[in-house]
C-alpha positions in Angstrom: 87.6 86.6 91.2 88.6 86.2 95.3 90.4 88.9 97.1 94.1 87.2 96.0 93.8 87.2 92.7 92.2 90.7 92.5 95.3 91.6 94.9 97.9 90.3 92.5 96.3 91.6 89.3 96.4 95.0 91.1 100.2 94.6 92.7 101.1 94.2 88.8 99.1 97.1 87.4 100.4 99.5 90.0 104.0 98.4 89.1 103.0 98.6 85.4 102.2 102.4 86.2 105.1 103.3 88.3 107.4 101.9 85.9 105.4 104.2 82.9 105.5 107.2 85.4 109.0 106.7 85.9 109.7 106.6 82.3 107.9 109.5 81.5 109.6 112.0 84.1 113.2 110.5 83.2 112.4 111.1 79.1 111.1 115.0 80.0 113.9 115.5 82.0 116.7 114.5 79.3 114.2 116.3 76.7 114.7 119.4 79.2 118.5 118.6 79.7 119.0 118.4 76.3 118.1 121.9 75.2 119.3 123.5 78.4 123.1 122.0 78.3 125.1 123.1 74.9 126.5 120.5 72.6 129.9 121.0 73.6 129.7 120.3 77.5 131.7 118.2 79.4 131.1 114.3 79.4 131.5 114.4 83.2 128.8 117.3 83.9 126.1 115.3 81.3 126.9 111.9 83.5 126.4 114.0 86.8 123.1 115.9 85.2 122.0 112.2 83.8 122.2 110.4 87.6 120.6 113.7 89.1 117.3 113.5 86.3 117.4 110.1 87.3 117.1 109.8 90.6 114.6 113.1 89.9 112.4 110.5 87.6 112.2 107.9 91.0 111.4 110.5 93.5 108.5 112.2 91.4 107.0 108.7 90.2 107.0 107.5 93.9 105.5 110.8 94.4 102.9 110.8 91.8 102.1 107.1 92.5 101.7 107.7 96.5 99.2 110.8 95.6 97.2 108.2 93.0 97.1 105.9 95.8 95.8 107.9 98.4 93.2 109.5 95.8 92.4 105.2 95.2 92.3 104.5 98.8 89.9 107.4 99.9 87.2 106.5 97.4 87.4 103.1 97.2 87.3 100.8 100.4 90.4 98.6 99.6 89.9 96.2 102.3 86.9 94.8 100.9 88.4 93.8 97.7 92.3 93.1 98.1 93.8 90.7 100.3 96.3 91.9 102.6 100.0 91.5 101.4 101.7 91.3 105.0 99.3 89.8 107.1 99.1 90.1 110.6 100.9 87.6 112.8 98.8 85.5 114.8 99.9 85.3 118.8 98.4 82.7 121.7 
């Protein structure tokens, strides 16, 4: 395999992981919201609890994912096997 197909089979795994990672923090956080908040609460307060655990579930998977990252890109040299995304523009 050459560097842009290793590149693009590791863009889509990454996603695939952040997207599990997200899922995971935004299902323990309703799991938690659900036995913290009593039945009877209002319909506004579960909405306003539901965005909050959800934007909660994008911060810690970005988190998460930027530690596994950094972890990745300190053992493994990543230049020698991915092609850069954004290359740099040529001037002259």
């Amino acid at each position: 395999m050459n560097k842009k197909t290793n590149t693009l089979l590791f863009v889509a795994a990454a996603t695939v992981v952040n997207i599990i990672l997200m899922f995971f923090f935004l299902v323990a956080g309703i799991v938690i919201l659900s036995l913290v908040l009593p039945q009877d609460v209002h319909p506004g307060l579960a909405q306003g609890a539901f965005i909050l655990i959800f934007i909660l579930a994008v911060a810690g998977s970005f988190l998460v994912y930027h530690r596994i990252m950094k972890l990745l890109a300190s053992k493994i040299d990543l230049d020698k096997y991915f092609e850069p995304i954004f290359p740099k523009k040529k001037r002259g």
